[in-house]
N, CA, C and O of each residue as an XYZ file, in Angstrom:
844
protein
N       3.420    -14.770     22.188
C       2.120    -14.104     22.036
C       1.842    -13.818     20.566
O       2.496    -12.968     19.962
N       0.802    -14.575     19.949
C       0.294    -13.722     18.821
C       0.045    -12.937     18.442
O      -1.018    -12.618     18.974
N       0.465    -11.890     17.402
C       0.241    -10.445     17.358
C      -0.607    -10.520     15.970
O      -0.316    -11.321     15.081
N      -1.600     -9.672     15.887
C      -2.869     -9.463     15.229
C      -2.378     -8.113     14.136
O      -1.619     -7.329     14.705
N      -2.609     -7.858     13.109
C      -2.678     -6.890     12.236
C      -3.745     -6.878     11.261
O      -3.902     -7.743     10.399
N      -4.516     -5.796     11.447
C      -5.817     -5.621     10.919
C      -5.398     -4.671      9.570
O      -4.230     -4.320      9.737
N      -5.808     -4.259      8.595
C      -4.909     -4.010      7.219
C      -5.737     -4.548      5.664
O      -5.840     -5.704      5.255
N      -6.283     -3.192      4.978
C      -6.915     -3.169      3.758
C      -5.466     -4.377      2.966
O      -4.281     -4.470      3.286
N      -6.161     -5.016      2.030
C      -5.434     -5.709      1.345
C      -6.129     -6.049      0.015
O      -7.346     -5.884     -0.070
N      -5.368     -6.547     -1.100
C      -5.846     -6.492     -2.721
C      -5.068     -8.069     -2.617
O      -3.875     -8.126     -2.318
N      -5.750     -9.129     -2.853
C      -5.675    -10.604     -3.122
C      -5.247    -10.324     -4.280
O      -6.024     -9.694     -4.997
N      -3.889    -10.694     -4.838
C      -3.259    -10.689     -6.487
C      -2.868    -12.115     -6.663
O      -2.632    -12.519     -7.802
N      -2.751    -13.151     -5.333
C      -2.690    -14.706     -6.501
C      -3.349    -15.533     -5.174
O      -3.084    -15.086     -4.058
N      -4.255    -16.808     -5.297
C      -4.017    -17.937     -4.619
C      -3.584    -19.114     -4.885
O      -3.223    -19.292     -6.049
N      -3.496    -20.096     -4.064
C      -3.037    -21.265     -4.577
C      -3.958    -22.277     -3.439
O      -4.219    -21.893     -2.299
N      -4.384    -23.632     -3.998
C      -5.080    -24.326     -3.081
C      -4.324    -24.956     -2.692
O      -3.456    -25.281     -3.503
N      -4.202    -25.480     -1.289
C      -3.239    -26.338     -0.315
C      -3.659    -27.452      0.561
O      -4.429    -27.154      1.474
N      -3.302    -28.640      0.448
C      -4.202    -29.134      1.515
C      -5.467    -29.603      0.871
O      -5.720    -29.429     -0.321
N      -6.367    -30.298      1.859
C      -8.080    -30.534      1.555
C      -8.615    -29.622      1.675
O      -9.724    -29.708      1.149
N      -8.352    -28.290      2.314
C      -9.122    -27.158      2.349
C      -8.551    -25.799      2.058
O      -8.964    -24.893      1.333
N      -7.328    -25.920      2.937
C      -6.615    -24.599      2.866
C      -6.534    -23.635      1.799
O      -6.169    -24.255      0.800
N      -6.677    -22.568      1.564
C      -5.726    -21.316      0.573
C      -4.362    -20.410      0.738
O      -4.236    -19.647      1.696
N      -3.779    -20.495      0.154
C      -2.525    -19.828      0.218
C      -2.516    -18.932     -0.367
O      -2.688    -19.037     -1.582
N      -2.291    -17.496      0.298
C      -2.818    -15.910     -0.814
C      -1.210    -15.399     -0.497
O      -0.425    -15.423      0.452
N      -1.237    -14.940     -1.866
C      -0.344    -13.747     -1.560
C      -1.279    -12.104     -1.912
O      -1.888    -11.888     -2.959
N      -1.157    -11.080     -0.682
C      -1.659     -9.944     -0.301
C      -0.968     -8.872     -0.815
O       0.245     -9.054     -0.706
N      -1.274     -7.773     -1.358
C      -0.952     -6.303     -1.369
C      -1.257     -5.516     -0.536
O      -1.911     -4.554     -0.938
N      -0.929     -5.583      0.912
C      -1.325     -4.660      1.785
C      -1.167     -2.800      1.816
O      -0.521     -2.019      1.116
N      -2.106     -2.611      2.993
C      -1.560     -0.822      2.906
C      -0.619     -0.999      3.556
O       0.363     -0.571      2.950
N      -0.371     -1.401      4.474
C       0.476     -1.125      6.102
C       1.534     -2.145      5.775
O       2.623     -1.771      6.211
N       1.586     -3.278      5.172
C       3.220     -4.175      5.374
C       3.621     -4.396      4.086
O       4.592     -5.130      3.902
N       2.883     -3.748      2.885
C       3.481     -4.428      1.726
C       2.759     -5.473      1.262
O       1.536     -5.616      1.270
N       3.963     -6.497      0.687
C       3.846     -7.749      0.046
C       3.234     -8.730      1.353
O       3.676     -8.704      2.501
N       2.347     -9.407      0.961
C       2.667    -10.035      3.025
C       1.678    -11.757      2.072
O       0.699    -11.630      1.336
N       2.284    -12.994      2.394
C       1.551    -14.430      2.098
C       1.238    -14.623      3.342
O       1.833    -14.237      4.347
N      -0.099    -15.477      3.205
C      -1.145    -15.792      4.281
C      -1.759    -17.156      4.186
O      -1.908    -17.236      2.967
N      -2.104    -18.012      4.565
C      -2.708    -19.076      4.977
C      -3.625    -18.793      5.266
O      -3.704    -18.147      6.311
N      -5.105    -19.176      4.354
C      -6.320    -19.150      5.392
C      -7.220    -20.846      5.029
O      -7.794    -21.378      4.079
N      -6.837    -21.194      6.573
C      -7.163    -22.502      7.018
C      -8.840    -22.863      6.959
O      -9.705    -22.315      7.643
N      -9.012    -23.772      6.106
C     -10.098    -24.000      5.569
C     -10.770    -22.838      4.657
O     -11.926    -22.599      5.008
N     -10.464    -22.326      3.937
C     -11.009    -21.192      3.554
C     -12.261    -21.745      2.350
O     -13.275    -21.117      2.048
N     -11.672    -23.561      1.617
C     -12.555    -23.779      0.511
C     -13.590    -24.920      1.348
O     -14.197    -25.795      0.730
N     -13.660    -24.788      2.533
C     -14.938    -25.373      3.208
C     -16.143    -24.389      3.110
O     -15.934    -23.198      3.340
N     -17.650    -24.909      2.714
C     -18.833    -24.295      2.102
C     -19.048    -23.413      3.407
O     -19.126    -22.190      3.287
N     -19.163    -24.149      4.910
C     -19.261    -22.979      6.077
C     -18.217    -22.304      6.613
O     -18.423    -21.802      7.718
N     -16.953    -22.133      6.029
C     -16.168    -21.015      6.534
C     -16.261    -20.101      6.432
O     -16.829    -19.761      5.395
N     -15.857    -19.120      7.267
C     -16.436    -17.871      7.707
C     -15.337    -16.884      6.481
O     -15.451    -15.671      6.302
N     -14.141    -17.952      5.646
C     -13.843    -16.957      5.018
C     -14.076    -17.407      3.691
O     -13.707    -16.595      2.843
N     -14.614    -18.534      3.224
C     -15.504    -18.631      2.072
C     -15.648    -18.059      0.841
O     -16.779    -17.580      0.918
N     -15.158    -17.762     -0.420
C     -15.885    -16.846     -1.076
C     -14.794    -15.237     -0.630
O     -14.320    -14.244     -1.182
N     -14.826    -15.527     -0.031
C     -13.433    -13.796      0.448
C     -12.069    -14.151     -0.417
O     -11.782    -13.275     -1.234
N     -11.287    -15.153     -0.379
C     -10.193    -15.037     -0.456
C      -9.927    -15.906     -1.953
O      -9.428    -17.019     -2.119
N     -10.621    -14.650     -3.229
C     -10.575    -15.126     -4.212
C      -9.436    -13.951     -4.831
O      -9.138    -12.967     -4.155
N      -8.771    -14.234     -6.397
C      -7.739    -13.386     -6.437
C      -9.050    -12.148     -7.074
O     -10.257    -12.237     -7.299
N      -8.086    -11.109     -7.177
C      -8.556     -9.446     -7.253
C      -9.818     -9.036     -6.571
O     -10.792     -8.356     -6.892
N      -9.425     -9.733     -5.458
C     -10.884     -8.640     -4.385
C     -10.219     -8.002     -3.497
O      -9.090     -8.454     -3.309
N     -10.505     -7.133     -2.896
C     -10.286     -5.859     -1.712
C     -10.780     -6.020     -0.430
O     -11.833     -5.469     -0.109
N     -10.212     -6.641      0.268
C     -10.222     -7.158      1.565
C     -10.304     -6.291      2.926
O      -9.718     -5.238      2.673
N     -10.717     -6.272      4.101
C      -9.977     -6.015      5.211
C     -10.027     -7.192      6.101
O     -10.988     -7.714      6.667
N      -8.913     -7.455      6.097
C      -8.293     -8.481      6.864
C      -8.011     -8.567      8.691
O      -8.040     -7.639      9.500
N      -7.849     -9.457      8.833
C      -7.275     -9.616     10.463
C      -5.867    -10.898      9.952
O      -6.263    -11.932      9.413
N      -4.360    -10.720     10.163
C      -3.550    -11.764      9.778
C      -3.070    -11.784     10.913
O      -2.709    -10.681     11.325
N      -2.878    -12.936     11.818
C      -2.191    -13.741     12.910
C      -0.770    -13.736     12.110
O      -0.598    -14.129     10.956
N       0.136    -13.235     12.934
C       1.788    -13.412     12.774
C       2.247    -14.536     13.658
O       2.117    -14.485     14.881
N       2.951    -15.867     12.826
C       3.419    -16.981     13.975
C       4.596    -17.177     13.463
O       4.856    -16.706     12.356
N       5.840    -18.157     14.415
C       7.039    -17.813     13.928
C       6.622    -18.808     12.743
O       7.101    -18.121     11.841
N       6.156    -19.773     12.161
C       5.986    -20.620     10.718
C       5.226    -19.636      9.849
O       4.910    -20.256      8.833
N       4.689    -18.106      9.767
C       4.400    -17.324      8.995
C       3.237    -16.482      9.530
O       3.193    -16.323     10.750
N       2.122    -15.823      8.629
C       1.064    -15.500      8.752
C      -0.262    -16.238      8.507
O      -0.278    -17.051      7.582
N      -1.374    -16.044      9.233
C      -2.570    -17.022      9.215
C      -3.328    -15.840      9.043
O      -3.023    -14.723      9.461
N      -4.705    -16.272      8.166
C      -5.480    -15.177      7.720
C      -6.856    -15.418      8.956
O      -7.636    -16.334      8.692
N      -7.077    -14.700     10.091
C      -8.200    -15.118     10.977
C      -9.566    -14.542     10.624
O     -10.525    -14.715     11.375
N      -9.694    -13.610      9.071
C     -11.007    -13.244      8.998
C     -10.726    -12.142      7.790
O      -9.717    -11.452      7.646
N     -12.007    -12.186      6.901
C     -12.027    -11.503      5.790
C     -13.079    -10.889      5.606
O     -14.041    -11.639      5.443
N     -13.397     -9.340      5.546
C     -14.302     -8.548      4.853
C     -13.793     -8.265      3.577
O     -12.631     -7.930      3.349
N     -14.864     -8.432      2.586
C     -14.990     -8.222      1.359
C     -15.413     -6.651      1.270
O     -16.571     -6.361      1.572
N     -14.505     -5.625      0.864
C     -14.884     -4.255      0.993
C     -14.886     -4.392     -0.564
O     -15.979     -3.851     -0.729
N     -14.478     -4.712     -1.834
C     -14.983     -4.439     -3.477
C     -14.814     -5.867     -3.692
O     -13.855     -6.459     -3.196
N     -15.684     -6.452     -4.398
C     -15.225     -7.271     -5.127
C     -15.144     -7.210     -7.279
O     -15.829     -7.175     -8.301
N     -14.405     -7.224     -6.993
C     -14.238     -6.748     -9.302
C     -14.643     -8.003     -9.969
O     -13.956     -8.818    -10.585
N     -15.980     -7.981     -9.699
C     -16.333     -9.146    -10.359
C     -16.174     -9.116    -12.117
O     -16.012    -10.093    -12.848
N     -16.290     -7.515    -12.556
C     -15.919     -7.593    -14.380
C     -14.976     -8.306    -14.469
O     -14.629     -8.825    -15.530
N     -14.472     -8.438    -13.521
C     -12.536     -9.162    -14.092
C     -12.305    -10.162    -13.940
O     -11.202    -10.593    -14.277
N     -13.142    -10.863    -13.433
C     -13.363    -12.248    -13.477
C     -14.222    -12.991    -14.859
O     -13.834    -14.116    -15.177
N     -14.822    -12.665    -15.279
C     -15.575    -12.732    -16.312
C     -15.741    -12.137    -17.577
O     -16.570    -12.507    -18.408
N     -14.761    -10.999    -17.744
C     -13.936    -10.583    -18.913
C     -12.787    -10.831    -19.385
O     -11.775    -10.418    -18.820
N     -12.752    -11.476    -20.389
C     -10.849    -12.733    -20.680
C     -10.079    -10.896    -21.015
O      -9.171    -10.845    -20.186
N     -10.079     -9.988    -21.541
C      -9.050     -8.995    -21.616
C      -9.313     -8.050    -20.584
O      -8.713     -6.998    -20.805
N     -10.042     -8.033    -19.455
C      -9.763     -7.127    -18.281
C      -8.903     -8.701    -17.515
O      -7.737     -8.480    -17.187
N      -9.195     -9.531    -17.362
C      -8.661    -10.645    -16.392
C      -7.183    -10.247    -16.821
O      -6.263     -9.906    -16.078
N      -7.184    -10.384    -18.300
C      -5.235    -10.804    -19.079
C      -4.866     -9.005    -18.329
O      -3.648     -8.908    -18.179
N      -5.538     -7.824    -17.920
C      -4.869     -7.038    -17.715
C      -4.761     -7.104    -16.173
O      -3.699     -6.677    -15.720
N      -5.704     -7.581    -15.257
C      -5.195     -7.229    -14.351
C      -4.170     -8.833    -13.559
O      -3.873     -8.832    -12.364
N      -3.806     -9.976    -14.468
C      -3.347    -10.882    -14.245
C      -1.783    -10.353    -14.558
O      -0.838    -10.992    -14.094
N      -1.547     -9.066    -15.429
C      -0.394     -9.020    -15.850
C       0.171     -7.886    -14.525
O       1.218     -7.789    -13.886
N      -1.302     -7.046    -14.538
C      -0.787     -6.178    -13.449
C      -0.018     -6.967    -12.023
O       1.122     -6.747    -11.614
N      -1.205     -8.094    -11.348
C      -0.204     -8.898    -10.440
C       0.924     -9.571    -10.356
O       1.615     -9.939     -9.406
N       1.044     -9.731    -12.106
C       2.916    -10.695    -12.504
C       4.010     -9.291    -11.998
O       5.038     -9.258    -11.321
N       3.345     -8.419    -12.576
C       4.103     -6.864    -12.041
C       4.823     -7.031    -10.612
O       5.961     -7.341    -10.259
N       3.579     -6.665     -9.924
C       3.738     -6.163     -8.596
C       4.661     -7.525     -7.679
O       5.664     -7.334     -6.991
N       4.019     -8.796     -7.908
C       4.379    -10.047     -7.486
C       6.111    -10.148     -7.538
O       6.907    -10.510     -6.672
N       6.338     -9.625     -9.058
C       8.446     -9.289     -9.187
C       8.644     -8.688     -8.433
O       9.087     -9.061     -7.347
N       8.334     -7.331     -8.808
C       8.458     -6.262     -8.016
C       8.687     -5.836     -6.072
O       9.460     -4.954     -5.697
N       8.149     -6.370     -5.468
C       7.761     -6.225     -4.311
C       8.256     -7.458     -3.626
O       8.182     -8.594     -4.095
N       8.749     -7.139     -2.515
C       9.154     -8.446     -1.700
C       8.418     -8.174     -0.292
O       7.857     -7.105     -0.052
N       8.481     -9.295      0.651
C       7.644     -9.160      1.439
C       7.839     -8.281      2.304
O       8.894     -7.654      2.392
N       6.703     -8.100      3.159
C       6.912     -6.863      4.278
C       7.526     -5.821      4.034
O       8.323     -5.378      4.861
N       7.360     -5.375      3.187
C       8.157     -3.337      2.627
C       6.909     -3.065      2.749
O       6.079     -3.544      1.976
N       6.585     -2.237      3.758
C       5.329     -0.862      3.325
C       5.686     -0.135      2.200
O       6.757      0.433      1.986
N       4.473     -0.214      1.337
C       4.793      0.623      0.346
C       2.891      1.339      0.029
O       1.966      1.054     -0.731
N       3.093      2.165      0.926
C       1.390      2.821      0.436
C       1.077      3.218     -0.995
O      -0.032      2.966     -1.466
N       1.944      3.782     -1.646
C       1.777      4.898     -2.550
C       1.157      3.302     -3.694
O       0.142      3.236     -4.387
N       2.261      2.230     -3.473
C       2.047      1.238     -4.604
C       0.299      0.555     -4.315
O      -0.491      0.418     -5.249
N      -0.009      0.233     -3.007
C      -1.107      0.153     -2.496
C      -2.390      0.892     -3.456
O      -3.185      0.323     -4.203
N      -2.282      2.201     -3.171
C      -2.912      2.762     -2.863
C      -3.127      2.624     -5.083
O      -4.143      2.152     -5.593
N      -2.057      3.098     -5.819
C      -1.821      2.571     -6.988
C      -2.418      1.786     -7.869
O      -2.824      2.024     -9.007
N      -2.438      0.229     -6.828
C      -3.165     -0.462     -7.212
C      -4.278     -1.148     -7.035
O      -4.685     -2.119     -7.674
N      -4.805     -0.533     -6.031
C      -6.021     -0.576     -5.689
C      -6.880      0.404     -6.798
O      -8.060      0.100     -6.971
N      -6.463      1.285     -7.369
C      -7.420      2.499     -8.243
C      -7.076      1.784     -9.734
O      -7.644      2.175    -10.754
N      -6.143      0.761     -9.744
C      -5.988      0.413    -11.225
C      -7.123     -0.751    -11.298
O      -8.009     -0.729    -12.152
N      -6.989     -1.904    -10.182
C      -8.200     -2.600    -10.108
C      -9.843     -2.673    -10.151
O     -10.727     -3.494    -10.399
N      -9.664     -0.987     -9.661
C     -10.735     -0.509     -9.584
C     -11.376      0.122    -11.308
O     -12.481      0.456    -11.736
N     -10.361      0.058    -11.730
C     -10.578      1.132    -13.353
C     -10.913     -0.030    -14.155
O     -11.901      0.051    -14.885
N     -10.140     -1.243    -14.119
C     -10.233     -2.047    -15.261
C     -11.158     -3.063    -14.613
O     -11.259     -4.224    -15.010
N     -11.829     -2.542    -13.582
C     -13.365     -3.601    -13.223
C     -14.399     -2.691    -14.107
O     -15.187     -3.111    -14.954
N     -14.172     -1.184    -13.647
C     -15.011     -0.249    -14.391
C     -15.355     -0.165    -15.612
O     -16.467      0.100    -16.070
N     -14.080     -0.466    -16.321
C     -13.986     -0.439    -17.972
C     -13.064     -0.133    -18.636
O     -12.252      0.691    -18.217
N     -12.893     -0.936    -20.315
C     -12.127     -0.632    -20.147
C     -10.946      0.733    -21.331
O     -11.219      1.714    -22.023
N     -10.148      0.272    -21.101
C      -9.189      1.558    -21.812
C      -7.666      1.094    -22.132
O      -6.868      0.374    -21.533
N      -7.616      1.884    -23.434
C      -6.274      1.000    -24.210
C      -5.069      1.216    -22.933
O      -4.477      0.428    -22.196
N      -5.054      3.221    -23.165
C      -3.886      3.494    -21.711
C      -3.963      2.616    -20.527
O      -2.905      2.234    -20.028
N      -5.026      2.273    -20.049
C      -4.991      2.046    -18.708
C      -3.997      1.079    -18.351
O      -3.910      1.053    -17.124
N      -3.002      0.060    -19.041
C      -2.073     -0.763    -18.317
C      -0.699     -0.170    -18.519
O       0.101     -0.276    -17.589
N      -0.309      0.486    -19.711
C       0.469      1.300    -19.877
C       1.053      2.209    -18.503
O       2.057      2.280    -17.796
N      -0.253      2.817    -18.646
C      -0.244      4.165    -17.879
C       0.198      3.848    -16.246
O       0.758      4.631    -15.479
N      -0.381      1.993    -15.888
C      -0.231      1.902    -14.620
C       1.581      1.381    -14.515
O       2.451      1.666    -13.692
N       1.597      0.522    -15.747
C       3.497      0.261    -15.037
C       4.034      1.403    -15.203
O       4.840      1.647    -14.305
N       3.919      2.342    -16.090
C       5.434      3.375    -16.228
C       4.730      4.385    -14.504
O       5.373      5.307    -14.002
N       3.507      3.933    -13.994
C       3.289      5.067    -12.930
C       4.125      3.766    -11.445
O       4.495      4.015    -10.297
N       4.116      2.605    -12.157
C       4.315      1.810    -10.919
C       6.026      1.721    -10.666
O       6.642      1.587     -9.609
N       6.630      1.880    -12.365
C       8.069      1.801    -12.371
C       8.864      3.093    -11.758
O      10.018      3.135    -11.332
N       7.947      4.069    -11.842
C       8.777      5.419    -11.216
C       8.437      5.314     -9.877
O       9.263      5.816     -9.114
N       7.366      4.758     -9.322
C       7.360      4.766     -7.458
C       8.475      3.726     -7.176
O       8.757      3.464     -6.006
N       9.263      2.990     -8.432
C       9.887      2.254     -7.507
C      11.515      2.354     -8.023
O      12.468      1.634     -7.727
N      11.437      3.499     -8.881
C      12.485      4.238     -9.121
C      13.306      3.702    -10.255
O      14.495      3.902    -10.504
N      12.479      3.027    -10.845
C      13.114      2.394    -11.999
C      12.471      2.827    -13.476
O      12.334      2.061    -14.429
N      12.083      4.346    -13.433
C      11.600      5.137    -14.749
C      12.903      5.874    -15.189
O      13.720      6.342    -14.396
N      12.994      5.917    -16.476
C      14.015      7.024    -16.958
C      13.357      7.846    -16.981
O      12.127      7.866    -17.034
N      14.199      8.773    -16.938
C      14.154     10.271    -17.425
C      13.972     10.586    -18.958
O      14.944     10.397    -19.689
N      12.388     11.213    -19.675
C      12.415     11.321    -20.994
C      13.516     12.687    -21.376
O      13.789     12.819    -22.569
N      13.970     13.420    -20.643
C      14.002     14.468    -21.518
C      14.966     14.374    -22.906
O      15.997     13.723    -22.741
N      14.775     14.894    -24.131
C      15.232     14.917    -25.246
C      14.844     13.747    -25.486
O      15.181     13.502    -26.644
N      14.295     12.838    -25.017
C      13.376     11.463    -25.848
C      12.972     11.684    -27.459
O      12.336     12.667    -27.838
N      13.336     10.850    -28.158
C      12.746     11.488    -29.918
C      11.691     10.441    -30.238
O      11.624      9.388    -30.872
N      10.325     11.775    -28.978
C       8.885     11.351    -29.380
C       8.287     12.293    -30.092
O       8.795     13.233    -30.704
N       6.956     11.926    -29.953
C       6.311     13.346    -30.359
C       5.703     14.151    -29.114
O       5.378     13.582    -28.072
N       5.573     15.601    -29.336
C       5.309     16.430    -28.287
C       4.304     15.978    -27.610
O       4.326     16.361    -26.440
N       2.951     14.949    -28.036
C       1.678     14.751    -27.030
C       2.536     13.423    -26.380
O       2.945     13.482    -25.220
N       2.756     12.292    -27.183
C       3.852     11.647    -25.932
C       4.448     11.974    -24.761
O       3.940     11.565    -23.717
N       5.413     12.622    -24.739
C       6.477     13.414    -24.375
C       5.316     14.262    -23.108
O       5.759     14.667    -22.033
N       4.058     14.382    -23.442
C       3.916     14.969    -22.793
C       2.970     14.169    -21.283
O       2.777     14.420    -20.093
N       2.702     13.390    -22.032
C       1.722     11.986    -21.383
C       3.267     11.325    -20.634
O       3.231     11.191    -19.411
N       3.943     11.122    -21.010
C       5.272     10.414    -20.154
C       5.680     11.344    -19.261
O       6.545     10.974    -18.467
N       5.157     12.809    -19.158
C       6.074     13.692    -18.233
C       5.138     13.591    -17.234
O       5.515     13.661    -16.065
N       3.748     13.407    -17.557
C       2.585     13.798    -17.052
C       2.641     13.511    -15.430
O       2.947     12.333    -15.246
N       2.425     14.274    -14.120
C       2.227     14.167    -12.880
C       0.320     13.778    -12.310
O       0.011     13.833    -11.120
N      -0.345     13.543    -13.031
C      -1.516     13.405    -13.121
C      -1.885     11.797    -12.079
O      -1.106     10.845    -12.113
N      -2.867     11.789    -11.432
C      -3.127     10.483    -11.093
C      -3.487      9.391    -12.289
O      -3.570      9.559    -13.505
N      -3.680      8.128    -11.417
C      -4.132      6.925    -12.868
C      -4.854      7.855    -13.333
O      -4.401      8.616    -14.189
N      -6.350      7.992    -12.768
C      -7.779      8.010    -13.476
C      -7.647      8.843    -14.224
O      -8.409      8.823    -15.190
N      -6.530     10.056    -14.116
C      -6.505     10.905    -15.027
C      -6.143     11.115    -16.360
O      -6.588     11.570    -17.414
N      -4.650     10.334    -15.630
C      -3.997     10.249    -16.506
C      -4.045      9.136    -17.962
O      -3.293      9.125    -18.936
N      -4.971      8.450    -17.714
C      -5.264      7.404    -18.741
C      -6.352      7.701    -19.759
O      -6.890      6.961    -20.582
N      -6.555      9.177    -19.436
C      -7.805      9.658    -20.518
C      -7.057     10.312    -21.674
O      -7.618     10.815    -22.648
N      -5.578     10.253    -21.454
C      -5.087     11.214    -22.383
C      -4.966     11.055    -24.190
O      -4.524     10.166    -24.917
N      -5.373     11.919    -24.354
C      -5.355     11.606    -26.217
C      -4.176     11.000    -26.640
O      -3.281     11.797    -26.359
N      -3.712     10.037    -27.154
C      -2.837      9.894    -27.941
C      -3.089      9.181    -29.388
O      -4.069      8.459    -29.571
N      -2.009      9.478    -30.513
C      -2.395      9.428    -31.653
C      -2.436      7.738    -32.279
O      -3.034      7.147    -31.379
N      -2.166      6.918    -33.140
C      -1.978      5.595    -33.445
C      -0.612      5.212    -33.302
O      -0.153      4.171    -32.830
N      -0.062      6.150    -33.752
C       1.611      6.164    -33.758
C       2.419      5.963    -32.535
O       3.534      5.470    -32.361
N       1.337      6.607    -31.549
C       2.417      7.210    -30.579
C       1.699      5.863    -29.336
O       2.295      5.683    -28.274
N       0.554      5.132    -29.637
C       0.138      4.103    -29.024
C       1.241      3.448    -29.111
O       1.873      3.024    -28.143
N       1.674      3.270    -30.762
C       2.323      1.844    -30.713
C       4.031      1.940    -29.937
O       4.566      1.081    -29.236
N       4.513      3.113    -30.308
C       5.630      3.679    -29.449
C       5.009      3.791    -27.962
O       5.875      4.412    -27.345
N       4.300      3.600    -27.365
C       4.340      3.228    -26.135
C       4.107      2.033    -25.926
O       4.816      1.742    -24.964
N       3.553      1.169    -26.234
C       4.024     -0.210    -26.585
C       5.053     -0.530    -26.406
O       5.323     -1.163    -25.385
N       5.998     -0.212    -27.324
C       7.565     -0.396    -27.246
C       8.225     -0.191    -26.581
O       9.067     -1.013    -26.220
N       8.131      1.081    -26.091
C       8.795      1.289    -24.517
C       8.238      0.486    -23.532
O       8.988     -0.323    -22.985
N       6.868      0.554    -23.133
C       6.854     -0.562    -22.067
C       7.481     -2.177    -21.836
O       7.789     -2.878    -20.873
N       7.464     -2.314    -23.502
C       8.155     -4.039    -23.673
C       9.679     -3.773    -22.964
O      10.127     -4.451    -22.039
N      10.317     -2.717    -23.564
C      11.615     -2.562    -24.001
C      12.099     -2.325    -22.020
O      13.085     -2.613    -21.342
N      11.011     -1.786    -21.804
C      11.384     -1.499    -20.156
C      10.649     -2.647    -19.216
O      10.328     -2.434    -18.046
N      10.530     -3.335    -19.599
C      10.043     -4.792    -19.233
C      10.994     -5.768    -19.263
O      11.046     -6.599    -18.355
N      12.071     -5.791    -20.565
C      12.894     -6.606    -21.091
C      14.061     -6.534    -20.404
O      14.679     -7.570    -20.157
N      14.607     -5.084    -19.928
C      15.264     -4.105    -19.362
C      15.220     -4.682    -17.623
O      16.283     -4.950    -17.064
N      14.043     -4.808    -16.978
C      14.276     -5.046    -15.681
C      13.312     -6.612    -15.166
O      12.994     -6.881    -14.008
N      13.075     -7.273    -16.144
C      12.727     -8.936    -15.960
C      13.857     -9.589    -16.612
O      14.652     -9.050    -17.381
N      13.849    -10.624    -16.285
C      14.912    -11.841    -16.301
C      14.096    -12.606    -17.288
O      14.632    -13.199    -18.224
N      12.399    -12.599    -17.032
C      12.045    -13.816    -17.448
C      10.518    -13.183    -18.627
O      10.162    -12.086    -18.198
N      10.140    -13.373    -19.175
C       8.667    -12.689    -20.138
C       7.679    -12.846    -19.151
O       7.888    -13.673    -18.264
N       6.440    -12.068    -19.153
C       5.451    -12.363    -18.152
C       4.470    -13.325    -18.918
O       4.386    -13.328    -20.146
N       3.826    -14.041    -18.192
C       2.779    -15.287    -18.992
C       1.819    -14.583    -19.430
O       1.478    -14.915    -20.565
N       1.030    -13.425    -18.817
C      -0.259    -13.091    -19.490
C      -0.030    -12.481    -20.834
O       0.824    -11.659    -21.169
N      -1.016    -13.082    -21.567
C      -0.579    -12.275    -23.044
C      -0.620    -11.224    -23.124
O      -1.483    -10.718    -22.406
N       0.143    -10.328    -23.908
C       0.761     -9.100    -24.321
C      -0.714     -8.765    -25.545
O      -1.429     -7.765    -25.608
N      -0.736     -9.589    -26.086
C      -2.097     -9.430    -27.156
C      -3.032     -9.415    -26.716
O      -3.783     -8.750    -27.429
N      -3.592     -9.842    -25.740
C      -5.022     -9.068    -25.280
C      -5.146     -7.844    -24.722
O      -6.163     -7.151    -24.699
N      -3.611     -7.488    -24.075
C      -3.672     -6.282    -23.740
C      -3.774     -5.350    -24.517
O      -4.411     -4.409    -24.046
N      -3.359     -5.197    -25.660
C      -3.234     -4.626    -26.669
C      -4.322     -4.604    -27.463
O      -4.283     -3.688    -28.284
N      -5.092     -5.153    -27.502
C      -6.627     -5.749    -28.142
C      -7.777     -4.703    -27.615
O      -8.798     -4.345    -28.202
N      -7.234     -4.289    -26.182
C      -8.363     -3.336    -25.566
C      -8.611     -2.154    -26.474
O      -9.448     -1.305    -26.169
């Protein structure tokens, strides 16, 4: 028997397959990481058409079969069209999916990361901001338990205080920081990048930085 799971989802890569097919990998609320097949999806009258492009916000219907998941239908609940058509919101939220894509293996519910990155997609469609990619890995590396602990860190006190910070994204990415203490966060993010990848991420590091 086919079992049906209906489930908000954030499209972070496709791949074309086939004469028609798409191959997505999903950020769900409810299963996590979850890849999908949606059969004919780049035919002009399919009903999922135009849905299953990367960084849009979905609600889905995915068919579970024992050869995988099939995508049977797509509502488009946001689509971030800035980020398609801005080369340094795209390079940020292309780096955000190299993130999550390591990070996450399939089928782990993980809401909090969900929920995470759905408000980061949502920020850097909005506009944009130097913190805002910063702010989202060191918030994405501690949900997944791989943040140090600053204390006695030899920053400066508004650092120090932005790294302790319990604040959500939106909030937390408004925070003042000085030139100095930009580029020292810079460094730590590389340095904690270098620290738990094997491999460099492809999107450039310089456009991010450019914001």
């Amino acid at each position: 028997m086919t079992r049906i799971r209906t489930t908000e989802a954030l499209v972070l890569k496709t791949y074309d397959i086939g004469d028609a097919d798409r191959f997505c990998i999903l950020l769900t609320a409810s299963d996590g990481r979850v890849t999908a097949v949606a059969k004919g999806a780049r035919n002009l009258t399919s009903r999922l058409a135009g849905a299953v492009q990367s960084f849009q916000h979905l609600r889905v219907d995915l068919a579970e079969h024992s050869s995988g998941f099939y995508m049977r239908s797509a509502e488009c609940i946001r689509s971030f069209d800035q980020i398609r058509v801005d080369l340094q919101r795209f390079a940020l939220a292309h780096r955000a999916s190299e993130l999550l894509l390591h990070f996450l293996h399939d089928t782990e519910p993980q809401e909090s990361i969900f929920d995470l990155a759905r408000e980061f997609f949502t920020l850097c469609d909005a506009e944009r901001c130097s913190l805002l990619f910063p702010t989202f890995q060191l918030m994405l590396m501690k949900e997944l338990g791989l943040l140090p602990v600053f204390d006695g860190a030899p920053y400066s006190s508004e650092l120090c205080a932005y790294l302790r910070a319990r604040s959500a994204l939106a909030e937390r990415r408004k925070i003042s920081l000085a030139e100095g203490d930009h580029k020292e966060l810079s460094r730590l993010c590389e340095e904690l990048l270098r620290e738990h990848l094997s491999f460099p991420l492809r999107s450039k590091g310089a456009l991010i930085h450019a914001l």
